[in-house]
C-alpha positions as CSV (number, residue, x, y, z in Angstrom):
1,X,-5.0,-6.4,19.5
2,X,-1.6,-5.6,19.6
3,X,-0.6,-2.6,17.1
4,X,2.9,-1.3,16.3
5,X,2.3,2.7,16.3
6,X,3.3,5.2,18.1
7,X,2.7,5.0,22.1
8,X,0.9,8.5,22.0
9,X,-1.7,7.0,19.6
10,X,-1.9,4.0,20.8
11,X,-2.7,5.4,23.7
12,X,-6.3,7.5,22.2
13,X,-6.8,4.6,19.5
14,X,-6.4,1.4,21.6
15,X,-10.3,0.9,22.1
16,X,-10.5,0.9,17.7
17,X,-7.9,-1.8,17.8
18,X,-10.0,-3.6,20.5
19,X,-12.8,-3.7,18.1
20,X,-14.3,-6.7,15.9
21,X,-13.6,-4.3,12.9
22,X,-10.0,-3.9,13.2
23,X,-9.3,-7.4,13.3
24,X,-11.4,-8.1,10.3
25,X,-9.8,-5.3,8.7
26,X,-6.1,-6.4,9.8
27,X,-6.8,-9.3,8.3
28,X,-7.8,-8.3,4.7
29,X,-4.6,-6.2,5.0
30,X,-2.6,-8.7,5.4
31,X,-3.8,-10.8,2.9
32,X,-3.9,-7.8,0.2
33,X,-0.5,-7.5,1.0
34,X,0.6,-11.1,0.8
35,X,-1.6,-11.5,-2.7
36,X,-1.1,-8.4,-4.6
37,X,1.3,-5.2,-4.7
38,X,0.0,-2.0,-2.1
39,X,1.2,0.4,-1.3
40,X,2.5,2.3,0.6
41,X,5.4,-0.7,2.4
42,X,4.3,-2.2,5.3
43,X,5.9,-0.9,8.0
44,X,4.7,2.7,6.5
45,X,1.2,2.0,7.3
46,X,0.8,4.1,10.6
47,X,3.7,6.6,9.5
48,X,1.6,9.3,9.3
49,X,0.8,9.0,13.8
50,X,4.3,7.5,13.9
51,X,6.0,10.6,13.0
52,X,3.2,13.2,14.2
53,X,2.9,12.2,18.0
54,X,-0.9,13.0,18.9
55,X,0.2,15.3,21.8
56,X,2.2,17.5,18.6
57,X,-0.2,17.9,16.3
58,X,-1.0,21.4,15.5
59,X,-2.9,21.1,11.9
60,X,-4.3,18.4,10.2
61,X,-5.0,18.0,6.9
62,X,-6.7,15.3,5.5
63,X,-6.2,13.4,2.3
64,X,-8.2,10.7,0.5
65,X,-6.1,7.4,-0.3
66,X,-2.6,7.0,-0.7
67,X,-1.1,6.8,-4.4
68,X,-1.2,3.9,-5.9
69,X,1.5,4.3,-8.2
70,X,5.2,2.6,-7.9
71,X,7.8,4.9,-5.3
72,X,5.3,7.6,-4.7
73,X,3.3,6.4,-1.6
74,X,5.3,7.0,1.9
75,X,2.1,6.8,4.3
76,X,1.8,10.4,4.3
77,X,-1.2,11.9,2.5
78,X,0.2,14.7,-0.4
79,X,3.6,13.7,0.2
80,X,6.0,12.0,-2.0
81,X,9.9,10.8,-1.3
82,X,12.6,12.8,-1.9
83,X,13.2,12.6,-5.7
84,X,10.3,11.6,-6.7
85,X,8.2,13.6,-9.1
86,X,6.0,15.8,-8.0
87,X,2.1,15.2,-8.0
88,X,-0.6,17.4,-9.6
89,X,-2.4,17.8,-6.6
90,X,0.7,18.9,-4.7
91,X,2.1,21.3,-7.4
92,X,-1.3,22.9,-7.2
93,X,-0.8,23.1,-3.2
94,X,2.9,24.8,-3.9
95,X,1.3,27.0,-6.2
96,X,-1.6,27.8,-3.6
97,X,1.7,28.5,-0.6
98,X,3.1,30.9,-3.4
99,X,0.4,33.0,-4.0
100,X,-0.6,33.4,-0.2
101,X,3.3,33.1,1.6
102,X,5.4,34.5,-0.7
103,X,7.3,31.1,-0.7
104,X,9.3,29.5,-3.8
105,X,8.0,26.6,-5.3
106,X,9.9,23.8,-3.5
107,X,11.3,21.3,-6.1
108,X,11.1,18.4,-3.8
109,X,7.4,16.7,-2.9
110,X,8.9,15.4,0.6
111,X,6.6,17.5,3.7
112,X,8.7,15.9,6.2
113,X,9.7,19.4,7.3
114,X,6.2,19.9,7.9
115,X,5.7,16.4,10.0
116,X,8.5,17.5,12.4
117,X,6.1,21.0,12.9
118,X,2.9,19.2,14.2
119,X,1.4,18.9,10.6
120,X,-0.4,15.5,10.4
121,X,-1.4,14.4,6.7
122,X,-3.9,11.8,7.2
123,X,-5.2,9.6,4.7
124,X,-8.7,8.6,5.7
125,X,-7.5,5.1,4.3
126,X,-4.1,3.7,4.9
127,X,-3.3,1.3,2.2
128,X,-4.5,1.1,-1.4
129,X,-3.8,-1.8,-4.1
130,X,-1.4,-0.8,-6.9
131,X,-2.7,0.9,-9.9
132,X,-6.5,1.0,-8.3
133,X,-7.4,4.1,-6.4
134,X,-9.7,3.4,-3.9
135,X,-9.2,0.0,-3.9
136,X,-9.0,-0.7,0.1
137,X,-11.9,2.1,0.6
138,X,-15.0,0.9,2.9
139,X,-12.5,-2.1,5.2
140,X,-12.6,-0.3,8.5
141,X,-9.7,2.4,7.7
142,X,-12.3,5.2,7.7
143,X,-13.4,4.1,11.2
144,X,-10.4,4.1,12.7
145,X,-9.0,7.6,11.3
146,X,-12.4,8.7,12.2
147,X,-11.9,7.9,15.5
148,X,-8.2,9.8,15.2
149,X,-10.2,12.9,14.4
150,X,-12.6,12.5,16.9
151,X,-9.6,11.8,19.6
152,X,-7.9,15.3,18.3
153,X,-11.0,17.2,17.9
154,X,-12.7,16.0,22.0
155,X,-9.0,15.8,23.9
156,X,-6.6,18.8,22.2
157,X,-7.6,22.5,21.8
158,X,-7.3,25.2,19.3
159,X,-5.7,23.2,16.1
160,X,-6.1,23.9,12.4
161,X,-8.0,21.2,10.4
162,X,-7.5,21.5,6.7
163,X,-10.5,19.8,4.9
164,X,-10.3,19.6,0.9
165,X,-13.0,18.6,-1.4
166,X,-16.0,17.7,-0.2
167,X,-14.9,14.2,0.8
168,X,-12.5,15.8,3.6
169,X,-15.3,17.9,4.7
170,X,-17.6,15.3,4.9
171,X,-15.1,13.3,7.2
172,X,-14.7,16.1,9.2
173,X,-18.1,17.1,9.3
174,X,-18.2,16.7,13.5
175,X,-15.1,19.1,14.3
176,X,-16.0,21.6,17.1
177,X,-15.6,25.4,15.2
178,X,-15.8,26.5,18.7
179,X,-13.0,24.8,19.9
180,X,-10.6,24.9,16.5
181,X,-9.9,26.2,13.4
182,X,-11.9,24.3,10.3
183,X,-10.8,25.4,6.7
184,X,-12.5,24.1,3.9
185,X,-12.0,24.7,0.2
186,X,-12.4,22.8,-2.9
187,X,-9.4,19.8,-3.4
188,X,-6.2,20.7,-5.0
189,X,-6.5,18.6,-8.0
190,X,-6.2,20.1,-11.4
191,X,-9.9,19.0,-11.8
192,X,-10.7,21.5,-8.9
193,X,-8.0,23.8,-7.8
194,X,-8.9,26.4,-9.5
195,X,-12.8,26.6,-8.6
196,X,-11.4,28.3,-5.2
197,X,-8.4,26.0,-3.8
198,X,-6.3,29.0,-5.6
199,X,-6.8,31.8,-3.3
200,X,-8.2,30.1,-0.5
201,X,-5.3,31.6,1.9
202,X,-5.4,28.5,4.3
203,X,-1.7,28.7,4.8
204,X,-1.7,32.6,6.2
205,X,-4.5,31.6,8.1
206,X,-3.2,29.1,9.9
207,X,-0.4,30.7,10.8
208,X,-2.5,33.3,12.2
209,X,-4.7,31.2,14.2
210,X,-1.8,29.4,15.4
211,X,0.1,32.8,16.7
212,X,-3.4,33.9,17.9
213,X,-3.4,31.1,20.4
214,X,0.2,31.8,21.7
215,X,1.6,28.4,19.2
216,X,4.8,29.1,16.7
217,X,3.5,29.6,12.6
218,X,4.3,26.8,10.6
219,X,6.8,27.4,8.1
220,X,5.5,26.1,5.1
């Protein structure tokens, strides 16, 4: 099958879109989209490898669904447009980049400033129906960003994989420690943030990993 996405990825993910799966799954997209509001706009879909070319990645971190509210989901897993208020889960995440950086609280929710650094936010699925978290779970999306990871962890060296809550970790269960950088820590939700996302340091570490390995720090 033919997919609009990035050449880099297309490249690493062609044998997914080859697969019985995908089509089943492209289909069910397409009719979700044709019968219902989701989120995030179609041609958003595979923003998150469209703006993160696979041969720039540098850290990964690795959301859940997108949000399945109105204006907030931009195919970019924590992220929100410019203007838009600011999540829970991401306020907690600024809060977290505080207390280990240093850094102000940003008043804007937009990371694009950390897609143009090699920062991929992956959802592990890429479309959701509106006002129903977890709504497209379980239609082939975790098989194909699965297969993203697995592509990243077997073909690139030494990146930083940011896996929070135990769904994240789960999904990245198979990452080579040997070979990169695995942080874990609970989700950044208010529900969890503060059993040991708060203080986890993820951010500094990075950084150091990244300069360790002869790779510019992020700047958060």
């Amino acid at each position: 099958m033919n997919v609009r996405i990035n050449e880099s990825w297309r490249a690493v993910l062609q044998p997914e879109f080859d697969k019985p799966y995908f089509e089943i799954l492209t289909s069910y997209v397409r009719h979700a989209y044709a019968s219902s509001v989701c989120y995030p706009p179609a041609k958003l879909i595979f923003h998150a490898f469209d703006a993160c070319p696979f041969d720039k990645v540098r850290v990964v971190i690795l959301g859940q669904d997108p949000y399945h509210e109105p204006g907030q989901a931009e195919g970019w897993a924590f992220s929100v447009p410019e203007g838009v208020r600011i999540p829970p889960s991401l306020e907690n995440i600024y809060k977290e980049l505080q207390r280990d950086l240093g850094k102000p609280v940003p008043t804007s929710g937009h990371l694009e400033s950390w897609v143009n650094q090699g920062v991929l936010l992956l959802n592990a699925t890429l479309t959701v129906e509106a006002h129903h978290a977890g709504s497209h779970q379980g239609k082939g999306w975790e098989e194909l960003t699965d297969a993203a990871i697995m592509a990243l962890n077997e073909k690139r060296e030494h990146l930083v994989f940011m896996l929070w809550g135990s769904y994240a970790q789960r999904k990245g269960q198979f990452i080579n420690r040997r070979k990169h950088l695995v942080l874990e820590a609970p989700h950044p939700s208010p529900l969890s943030a503060y059993r040991g996302f708060i203080g986890c340091g993820h951010f500094s570490a990075a950084n150091d990993y990244l300069i360790r390995y002869h790779q510019s720090p992020i700047e958060w």
